[in-house]
C-alpha positions as CSV (number, residue, x, y, z in Angstrom):
1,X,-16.2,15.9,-10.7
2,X,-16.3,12.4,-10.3
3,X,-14.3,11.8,-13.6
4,X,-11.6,13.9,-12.3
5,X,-8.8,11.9,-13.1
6,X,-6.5,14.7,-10.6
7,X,-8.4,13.3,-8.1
8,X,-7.4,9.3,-8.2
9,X,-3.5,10.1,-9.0
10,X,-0.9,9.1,-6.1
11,X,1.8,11.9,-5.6
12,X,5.0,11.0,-5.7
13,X,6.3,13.3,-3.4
14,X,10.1,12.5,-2.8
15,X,12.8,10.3,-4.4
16,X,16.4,9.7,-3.5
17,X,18.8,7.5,-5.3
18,X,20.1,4.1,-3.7
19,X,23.5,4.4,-2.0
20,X,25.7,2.3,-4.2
21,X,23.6,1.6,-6.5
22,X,23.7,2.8,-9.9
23,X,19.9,3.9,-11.4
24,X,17.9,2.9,-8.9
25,X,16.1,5.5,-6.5
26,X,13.5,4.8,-3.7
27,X,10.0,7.0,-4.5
28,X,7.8,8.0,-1.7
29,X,4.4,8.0,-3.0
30,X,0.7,8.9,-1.3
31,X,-2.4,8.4,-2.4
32,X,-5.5,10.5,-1.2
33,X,-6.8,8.5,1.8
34,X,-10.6,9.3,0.6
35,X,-9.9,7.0,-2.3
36,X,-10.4,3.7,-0.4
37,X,-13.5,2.2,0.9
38,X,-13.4,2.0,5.0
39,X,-12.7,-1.7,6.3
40,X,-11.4,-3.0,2.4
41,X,-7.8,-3.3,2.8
42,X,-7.6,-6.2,0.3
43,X,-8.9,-3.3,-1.7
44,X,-6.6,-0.8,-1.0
45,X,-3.2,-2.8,-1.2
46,X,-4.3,-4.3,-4.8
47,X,-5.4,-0.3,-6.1
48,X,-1.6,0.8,-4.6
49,X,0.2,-2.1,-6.2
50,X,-1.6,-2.6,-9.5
51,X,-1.5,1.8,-10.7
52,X,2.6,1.3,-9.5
53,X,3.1,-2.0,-11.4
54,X,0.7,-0.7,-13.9
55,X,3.4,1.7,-15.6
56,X,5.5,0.9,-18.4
57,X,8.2,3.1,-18.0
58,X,9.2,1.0,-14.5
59,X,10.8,-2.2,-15.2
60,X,11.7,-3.5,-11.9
61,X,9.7,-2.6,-8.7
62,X,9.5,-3.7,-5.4
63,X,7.6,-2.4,-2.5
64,X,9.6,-1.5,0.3
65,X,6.9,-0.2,3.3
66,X,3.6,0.8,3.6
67,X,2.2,3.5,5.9
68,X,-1.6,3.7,6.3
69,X,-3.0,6.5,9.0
70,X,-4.0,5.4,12.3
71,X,-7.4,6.5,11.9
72,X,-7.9,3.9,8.6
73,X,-6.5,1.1,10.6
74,X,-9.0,1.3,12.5
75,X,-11.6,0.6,10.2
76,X,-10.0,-2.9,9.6
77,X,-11.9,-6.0,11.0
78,X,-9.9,-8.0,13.1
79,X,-11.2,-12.3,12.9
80,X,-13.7,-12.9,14.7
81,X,-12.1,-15.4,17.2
82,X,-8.9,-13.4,17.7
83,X,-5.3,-13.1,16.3
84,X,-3.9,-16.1,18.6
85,X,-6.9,-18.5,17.8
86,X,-6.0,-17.9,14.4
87,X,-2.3,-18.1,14.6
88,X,-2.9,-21.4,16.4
89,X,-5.0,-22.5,13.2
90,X,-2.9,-21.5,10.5
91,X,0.1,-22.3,12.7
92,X,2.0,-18.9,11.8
93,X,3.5,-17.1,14.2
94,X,5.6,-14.5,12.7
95,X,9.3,-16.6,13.2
């Protein structure tokens, strides 16, 4: 079913506590890749963060790293000119 709300949940499938520091745990969670349009990733980063910061019962919440399969990367659209031609525009170069 479409309506399925089973099927839009992410899984969080591992958490482990902090070292040295007191109630707060790092949570491992994965969302079905099927979810997210091919190309979008504007698309898929604000579904991710907006169900996570979405939830009342978490107060503080940063995102730490984000894994996305090989096979979805390549779906992304790199600009149209090239990355340097638009580091050299922006003038950003990652220091």
């Amino acid at each position: 079913w479409l309506t399925s709300l089973d099927r839009y949940k992410g899984r969080c499938y591992h958490i482990e506590p902090v070292p040295e520091e007191e109630s707060q745990f790092i949570a491992y969670v994965a969302y079905p890749l099927d979810l997210f349009e091919e190309g979008y990733v504007t698309n898929m980063f604000t579904f991710i963060v907006g169900n996570v910061f979405g939830f009342k019962v978490v107060r503080a919440l940063r995102p730490e790293d984000l894994r996305i399969p090989p096979t979805y990367t390549k779906t992304f659209q790199a600009p149209p000119h090239g990355i340097q031609v638009e580091r050299d525009r922006l003038n950003k170069y990652g220091h």
